[in-house]
TORROMAR-409387 format. One line per 4 residues: number of its first residue (from 1); their letters; for each residue y, z, x of C-alpha. Coordinates in steps of 0.2 Angstrom, whole numbers, plus 2048, in hexadecimal, padded with zeros to 3 digits. Each point is the difference from the previous one (the first is absolute). Layout:
REM residues N
NUM	A	Y/Z/X; ...
***
This chain:
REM residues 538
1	XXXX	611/EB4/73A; 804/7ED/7FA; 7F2/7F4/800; 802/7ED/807
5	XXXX	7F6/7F8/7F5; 7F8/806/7EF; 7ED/806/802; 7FB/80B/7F3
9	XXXX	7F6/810/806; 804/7FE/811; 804/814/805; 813/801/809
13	XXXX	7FE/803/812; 808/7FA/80C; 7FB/7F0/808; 7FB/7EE/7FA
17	XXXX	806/802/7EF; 80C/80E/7FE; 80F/803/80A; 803/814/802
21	XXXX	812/804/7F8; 801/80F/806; 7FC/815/7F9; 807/803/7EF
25	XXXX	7FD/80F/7F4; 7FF/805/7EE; 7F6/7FA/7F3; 7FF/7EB/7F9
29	XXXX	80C/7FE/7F1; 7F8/803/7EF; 804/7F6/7EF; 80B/808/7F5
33	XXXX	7FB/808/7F3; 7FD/7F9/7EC; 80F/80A/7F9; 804/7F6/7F0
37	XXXX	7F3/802/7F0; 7F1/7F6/801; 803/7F0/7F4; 7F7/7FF/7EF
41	XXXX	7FC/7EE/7F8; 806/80A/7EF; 810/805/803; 811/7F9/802
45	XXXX	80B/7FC/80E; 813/7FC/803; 807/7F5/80D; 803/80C/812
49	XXXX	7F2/80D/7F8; 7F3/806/811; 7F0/7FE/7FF; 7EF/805/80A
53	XXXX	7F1/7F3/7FF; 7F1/7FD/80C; 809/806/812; 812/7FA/7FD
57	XXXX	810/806/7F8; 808/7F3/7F2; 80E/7FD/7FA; 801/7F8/7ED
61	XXXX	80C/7F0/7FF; 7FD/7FE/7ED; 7F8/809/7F1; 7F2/7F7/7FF
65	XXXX	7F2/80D/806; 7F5/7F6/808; 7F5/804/810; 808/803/80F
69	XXXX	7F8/7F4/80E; 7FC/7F4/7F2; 810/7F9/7F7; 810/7FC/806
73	XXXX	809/80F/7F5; 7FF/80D/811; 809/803/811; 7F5/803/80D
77	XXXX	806/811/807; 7F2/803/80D; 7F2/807/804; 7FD/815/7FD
81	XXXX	7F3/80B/800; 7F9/811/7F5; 7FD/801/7EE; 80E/7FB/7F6
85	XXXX	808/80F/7F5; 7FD/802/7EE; 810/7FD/7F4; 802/811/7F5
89	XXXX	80A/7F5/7F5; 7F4/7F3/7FD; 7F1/80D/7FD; 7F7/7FB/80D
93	XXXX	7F0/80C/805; 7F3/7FB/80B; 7F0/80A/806; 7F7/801/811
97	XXXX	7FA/7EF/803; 7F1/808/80C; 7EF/801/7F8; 7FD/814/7FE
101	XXXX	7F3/807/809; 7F0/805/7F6; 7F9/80F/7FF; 7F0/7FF/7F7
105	XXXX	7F9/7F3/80B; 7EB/801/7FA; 7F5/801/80D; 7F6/7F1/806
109	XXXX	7F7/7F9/7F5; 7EB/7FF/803; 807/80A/811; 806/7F1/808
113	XXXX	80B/7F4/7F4; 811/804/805; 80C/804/7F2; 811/7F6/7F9
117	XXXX	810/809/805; 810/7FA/7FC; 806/7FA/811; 7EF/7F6/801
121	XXXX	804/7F6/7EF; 810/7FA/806; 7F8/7F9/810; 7F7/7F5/7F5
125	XXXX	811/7FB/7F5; 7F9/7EF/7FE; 7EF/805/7F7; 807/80E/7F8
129	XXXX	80B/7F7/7F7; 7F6/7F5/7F7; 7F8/803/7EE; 7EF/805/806
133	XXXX	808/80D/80E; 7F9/802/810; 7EE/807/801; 7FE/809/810
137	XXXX	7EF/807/7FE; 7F3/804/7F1; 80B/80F/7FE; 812/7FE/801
141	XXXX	80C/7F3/7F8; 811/7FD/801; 80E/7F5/7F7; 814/7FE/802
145	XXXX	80B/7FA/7F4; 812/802/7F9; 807/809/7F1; 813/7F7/7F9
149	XXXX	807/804/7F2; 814/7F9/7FB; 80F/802/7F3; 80E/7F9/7FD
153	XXXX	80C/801/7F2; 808/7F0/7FE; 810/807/802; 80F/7F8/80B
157	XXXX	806/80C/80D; 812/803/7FD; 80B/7F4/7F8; 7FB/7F2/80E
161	XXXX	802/7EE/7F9; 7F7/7FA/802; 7F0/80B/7FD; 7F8/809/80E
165	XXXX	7EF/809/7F8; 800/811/804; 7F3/805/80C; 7ED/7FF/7FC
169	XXXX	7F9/813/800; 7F1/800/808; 7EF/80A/808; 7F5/7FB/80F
173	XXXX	7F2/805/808; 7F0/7FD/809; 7EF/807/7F8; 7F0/803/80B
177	XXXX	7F0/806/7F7; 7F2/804/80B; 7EF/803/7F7; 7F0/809/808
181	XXXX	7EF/800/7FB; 7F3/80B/806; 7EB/802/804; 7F8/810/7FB
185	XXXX	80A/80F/800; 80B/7FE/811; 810/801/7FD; 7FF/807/7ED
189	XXXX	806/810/7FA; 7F1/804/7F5; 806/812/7F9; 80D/7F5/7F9
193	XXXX	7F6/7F6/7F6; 801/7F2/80D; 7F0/7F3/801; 7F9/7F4/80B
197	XXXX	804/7F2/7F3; 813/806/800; 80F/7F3/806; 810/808/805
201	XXXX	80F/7F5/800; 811/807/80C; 811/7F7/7FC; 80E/7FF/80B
205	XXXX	811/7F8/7FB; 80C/800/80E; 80D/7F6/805; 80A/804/7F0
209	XXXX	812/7FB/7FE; 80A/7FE/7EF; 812/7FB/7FE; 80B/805/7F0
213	XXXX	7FF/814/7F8; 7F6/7FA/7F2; 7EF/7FF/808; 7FE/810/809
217	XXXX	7FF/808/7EE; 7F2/7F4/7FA; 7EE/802/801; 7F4/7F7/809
221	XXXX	7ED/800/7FC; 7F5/7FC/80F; 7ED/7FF/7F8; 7EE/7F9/805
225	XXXX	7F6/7F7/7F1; 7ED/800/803; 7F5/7F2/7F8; 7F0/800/7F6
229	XXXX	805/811/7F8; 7EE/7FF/7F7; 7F8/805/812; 80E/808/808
233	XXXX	80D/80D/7FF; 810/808/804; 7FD/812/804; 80A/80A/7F5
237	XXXX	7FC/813/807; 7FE/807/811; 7FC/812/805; 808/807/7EF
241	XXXX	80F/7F3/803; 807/7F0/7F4; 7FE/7F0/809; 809/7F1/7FD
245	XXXX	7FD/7EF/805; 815/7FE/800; 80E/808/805; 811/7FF/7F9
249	XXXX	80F/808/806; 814/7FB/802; 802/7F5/80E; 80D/80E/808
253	XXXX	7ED/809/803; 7F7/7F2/805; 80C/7FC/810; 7FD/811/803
257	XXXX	7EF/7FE/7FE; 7F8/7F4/7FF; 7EC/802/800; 7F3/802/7F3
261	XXXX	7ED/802/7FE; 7F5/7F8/7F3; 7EE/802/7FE; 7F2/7F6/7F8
265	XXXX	7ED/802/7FC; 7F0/7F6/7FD; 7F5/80B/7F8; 7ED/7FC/803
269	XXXX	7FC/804/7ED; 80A/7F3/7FC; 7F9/7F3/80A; 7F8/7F1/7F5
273	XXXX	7ED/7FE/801; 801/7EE/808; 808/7F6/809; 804/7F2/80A
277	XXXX	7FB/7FD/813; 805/7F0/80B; 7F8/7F9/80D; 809/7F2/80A
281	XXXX	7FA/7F3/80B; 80E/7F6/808; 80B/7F8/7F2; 7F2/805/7F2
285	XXXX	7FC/80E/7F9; 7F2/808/7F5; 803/80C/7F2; 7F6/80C/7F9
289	XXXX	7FE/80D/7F0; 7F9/811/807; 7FC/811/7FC; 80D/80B/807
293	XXXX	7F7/80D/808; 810/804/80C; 80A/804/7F1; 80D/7F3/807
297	XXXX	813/801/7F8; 80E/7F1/803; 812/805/7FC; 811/7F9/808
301	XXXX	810/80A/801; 810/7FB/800; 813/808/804; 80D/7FD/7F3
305	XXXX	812/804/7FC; 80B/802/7F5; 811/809/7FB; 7FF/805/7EE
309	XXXX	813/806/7FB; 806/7F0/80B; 810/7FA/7F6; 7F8/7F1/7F4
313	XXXX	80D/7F3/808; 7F8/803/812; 7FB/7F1/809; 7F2/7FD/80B
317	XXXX	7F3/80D/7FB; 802/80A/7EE; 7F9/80D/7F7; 7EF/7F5/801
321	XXXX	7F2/805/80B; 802/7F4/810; 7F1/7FF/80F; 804/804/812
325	XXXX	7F8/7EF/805; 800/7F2/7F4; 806/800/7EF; 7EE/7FD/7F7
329	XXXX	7F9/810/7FB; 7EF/7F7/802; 803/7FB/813; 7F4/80B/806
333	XXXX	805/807/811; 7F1/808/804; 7EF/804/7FC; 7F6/811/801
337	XXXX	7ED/806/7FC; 7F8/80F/7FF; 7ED/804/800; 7F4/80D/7FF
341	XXXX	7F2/7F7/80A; 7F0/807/7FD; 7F8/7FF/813; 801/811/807
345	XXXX	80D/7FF/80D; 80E/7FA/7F3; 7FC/80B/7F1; 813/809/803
349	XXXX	808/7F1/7F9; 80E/7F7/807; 80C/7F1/7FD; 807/7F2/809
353	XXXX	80D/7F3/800; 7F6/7F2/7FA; 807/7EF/809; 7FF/805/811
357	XXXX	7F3/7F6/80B; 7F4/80D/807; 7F9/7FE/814; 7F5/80A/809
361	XXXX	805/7FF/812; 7F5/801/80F; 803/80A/80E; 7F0/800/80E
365	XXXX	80A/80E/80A; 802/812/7F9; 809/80F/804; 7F6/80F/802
369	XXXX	805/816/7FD; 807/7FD/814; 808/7F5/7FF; 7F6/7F2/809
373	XXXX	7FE/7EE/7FA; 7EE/7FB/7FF; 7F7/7EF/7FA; 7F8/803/7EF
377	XXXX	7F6/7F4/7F5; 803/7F2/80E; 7F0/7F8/7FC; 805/801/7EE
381	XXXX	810/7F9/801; 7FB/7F0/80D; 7F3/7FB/7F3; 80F/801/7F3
385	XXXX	80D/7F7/80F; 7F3/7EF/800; 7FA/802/7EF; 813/7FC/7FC
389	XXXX	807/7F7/810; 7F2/7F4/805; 7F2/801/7F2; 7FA/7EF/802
393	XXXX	7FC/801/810; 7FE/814/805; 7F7/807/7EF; 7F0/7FF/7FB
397	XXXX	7F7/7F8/7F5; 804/7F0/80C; 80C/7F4/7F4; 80D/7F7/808
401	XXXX	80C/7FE/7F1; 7FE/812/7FB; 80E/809/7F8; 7FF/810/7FB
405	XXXX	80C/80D/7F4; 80D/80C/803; 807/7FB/811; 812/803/803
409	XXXX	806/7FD/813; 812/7FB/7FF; 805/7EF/803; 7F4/7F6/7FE
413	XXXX	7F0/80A/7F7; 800/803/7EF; 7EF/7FE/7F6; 805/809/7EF
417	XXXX	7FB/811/7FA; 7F0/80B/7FD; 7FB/807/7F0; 7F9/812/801
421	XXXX	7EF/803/7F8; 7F7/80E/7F5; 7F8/80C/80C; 7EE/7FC/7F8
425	XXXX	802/7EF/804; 806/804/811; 7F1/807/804; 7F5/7F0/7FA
429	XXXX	80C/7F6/80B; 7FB/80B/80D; 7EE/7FF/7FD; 801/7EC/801
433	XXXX	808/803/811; 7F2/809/805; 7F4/7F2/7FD; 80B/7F3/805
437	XXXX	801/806/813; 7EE/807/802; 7FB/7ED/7FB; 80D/7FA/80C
441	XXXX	7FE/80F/80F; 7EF/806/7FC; 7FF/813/808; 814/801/802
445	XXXX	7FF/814/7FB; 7F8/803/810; 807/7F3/80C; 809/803/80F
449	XXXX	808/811/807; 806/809/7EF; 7F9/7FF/7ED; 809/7EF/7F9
453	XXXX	805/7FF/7EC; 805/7EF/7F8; 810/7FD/7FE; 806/7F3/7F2
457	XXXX	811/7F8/7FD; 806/7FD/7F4; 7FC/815/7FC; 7F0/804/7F5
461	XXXX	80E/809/7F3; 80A/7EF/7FD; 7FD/7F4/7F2; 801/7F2/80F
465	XXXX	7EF/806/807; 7F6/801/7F0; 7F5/7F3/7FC; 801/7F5/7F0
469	XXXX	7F0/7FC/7F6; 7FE/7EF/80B; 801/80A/811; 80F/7FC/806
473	XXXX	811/80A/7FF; 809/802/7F1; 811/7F9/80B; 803/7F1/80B
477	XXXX	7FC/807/812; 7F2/806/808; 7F9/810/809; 7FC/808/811
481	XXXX	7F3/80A/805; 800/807/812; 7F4/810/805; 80B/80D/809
485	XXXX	7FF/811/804; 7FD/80B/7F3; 80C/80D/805; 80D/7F1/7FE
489	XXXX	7FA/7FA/7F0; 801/810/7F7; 810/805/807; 808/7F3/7F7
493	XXXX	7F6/800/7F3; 809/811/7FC; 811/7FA/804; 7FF/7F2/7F5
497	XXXX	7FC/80D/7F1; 80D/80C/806; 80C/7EE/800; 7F9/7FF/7EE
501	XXXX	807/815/7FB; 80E/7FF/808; 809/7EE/7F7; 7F4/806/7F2
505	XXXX	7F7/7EF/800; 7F7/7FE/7F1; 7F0/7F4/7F9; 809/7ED/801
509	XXXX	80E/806/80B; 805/7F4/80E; 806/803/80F; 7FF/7F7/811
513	XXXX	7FD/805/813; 80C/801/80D; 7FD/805/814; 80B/80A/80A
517	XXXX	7FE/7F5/80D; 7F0/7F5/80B; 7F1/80B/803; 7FD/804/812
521	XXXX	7F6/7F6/80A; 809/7F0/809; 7F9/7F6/7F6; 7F8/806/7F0
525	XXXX	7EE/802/803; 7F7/7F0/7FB; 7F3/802/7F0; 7F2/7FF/80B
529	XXXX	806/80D/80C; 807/80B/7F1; 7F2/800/7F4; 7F5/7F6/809
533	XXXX	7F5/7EE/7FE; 7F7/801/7EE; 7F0/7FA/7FF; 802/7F5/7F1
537	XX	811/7FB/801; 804/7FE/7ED
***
């Protein structure tokens, strides 16, 4: 069909804007393919020499070398398609550019973190990519980077006057560690030795290409370097076998495989005695020096290179360790800890990546063992909806400029973190609950159709909600305190301290609230219809 007038996406059929040419057969005509080698910024080309760059053929006009598309020195030849050969002549290899699958994928951390694969790290290139990596969870952490290493002689090729260098020699390739922590004993292979406070590291370098015979028959070291070597460790047996925290082979083996495994561990006898803990509010931030009764370990790790019989006149990279990403050996990318916390449902132990910013989401409907969606907690979370939406207006104690902690309801809703608490002070915040609503609801236990609890916000386990010497919260904001049904309130109760096992939340830790969406009920219940008019109002 040919079309009277240009309008993108229309489909051809016959009528107003395509006029009907008649059948035809066959299949569209397709590019040609790349035939000629794909060109190199290192080597050097004579005037008529072919060349394949970024979907087209080209055609040298001088010696010059540079990029085709760019400068003036190609003939534009044409589009093509296909991968371009490799010159035999020019030592070029290349490796699979595809990320290999993975086959020792751990399994979900906590039972419900989904785990890094290689395929999900590329999807996040842009993250990846830079110093710090991409943090997808507490458990898994990726990075991408590149590994380049040059030579040239000096020499002229030939007898040309006048001198054309000979080509640069040269190795490529892209690197991708993935790191995985764990909590408790999913996922390890005790007999092995394995521990909770273990960090396995998995190294992929794909994408490899060299060109030249000289660095096929060099070596490449691919390593990870761990910080604070005081409290932390490289593991250096497992299950009878040497473990090494690099690996170095020629780079002939690497193209053919290209994957290693390094491993790491935090002991919890080498943990220091104190330490120190962080509690934010807004733009400051208070530090303390305390006890560390969770037997908390900080270490970074790192990936390095480097190729260590590399001819000494190489350029770009030498025999000198390099980083992945960045060039400082100090730029930390990323930050792990490990713990041993003392309260009874973390005593397996476990680590985490460090800088990730920890949410416990809110979801008021559930699935139950058939399969059926109920309403859970709903009380619960429509307390937590106005506490965070509307707490001047919907919460009480009445305030009408009442702002209150760890609200985070994209766009427009962002009130900072909460601080976990110890659990003995947990249960003092709760007490003061207690007496707070049976002042401002006298009799609430026993109100109404069902037993009723008193629900606070911000939680009795937070730092937000504990009272300074003066009475008032240790943080800017205030509080909310609704009675509810007890069912309700104790539900969550537990799934805020199964939030707490699960990202392995520890005293100090901050962490934020999130909702999967509005709370049934068009509208919200007000506070007078949800937890009902208090008596005293303040």
């Amino acid at each position: 069909m040919i079309a009277d007038w240009v309008d993108e996406g229309v489909e051809p059929t016959a009528g107003e804007f395509w006029e009907d040419l008649g059948a035809c057969s066959g299949q569209p005509p397709t590019d040609p393919p790349c035939t000629a080698y794909e060109w190199s910024m290192f080597a050097p080309y004579y005037v008529g020499e072919q060349v394949a760059w970024d979907g087209h053929m080209w055609e040298a006009k001088d010696s010059r070398g540079q990029e085709p598309g760019v400068h003036a020195a190609w003939k534009d030849l044409g589009v093509c398609s296909g991968e371009p050969p490799l010159s035999a002549k020019r030592g070029q290899t290349r490796s699979a550019a595809a990320l290999p699958d993975m086959p020792n994928v751990p399994p979900k951390a906590s039972g419900m973190f989904d785990r890094m694969t290689p395929a999900k790290c590329a999807e996040r290139a842009n993250l990846a990519g830079r110093p710090q990596g991409w943090l997808m969870n507490r458990f898994s952490w990726c990075q991408m980077g590149k590994l380049d290493a040059y030579y040239s002689s000096g020499k002229c090729l030939g007898n040309t006057t006048p001198c054309i260098p000979e080509p640069a020699e040269y190795y490529k390739a892209d690197v991708m560690p993935i790191g995985y922590t764990f909590n408790g004993v999913e996922g390890r292979d005790q007999p092995k030795g394995d521990t909770a406070r273990d960090i396995v590291v998995e190294a992929f370098v794909y994408n490899q290409s060299t060109y030249g015979n000289m660095p096929p028959g060099n070596k490449l070291t691919l390593g990870m370097d761990i910080g604070n070597k005081t409290r932390c460790e490289h593991v250096t047996s497992r299950g009878g076998q040497t473990v090494q925290n690099h690996r170095t082979a020629l780079i002939s083996s690497w193209i053919i495989d290209g994957w290693a495994t390094f491993r790491f561990r935090c002991p919890h006898g080498k943990a220091s005695t104190k330490r120190i803990i962080e509690w934010l509010d807004g733009a400051n931030g208070v530090k303390e020096y305390v006890a560390n009764d969770e037997l908390v370990s900080f270490t970074s790790i790192k990936p390095y290179a480097n190729f260590p019989d590399w001819p000494v006149k190489a350029l770009g990279i030498s025999r000198h360790t390099k980083y992945i990403t960045g060039t400082d050996k100090w730029l930390v990318g990323n930050i792990i800890r490990c713990d041993s916390a003392v309260e009874s449902d973390y005593k397996a132990g476990g680590c985490v990546f460090y800088k990730t910013n920890p949410a416990v989401h809110w979801k008021p409907l559930v699935t139950n063992k058939a399969g059926t969606k109920t309403w859970d907690i709903i009380q619960a979370y429509q307390h937590y909806w106005n506490a965070c939406l509307d707490p001047d207006a919907q919460t009480w104690p009445d305030n009408p400029a009442k702002d209150i902690a760890g609200c985070d309801i994209p766009p427009s809703r962002d009130t900072g973190y909460l601080h976990r608490e110890k659990e003995k002070q947990a249960g003092s915040n709760q007490d003061a609950t207690y007496v707070k609503c049976s002042r401002m609801w006298p009799g609430y236990p026993s109100s109404g159709d069902y037993p009723k609890q008193c629900d606070e916000y911000p939680f009795a386990s937070t730092r937000q909600r504990t009272l300074a010497p003066d009475g008032t919260s240790h943080f800017y904001g205030e509080w909310s305190f609704c009675p509810i049904r007890a069912n309700d309130n104790e539900k969550a109760g537990l799934y805020l301290k199964r939030y707490y096992h699960s990202d392995r939340v520890l005293y100090s830790d901050k962490f934020r609230n999130r909702f999967a969406s509005p709370p049934s009920g068009d509208p919200v219940p007000a506070r007078a219809q949800l937890c009902g008019t208090p008596s005293v109002a303040n």
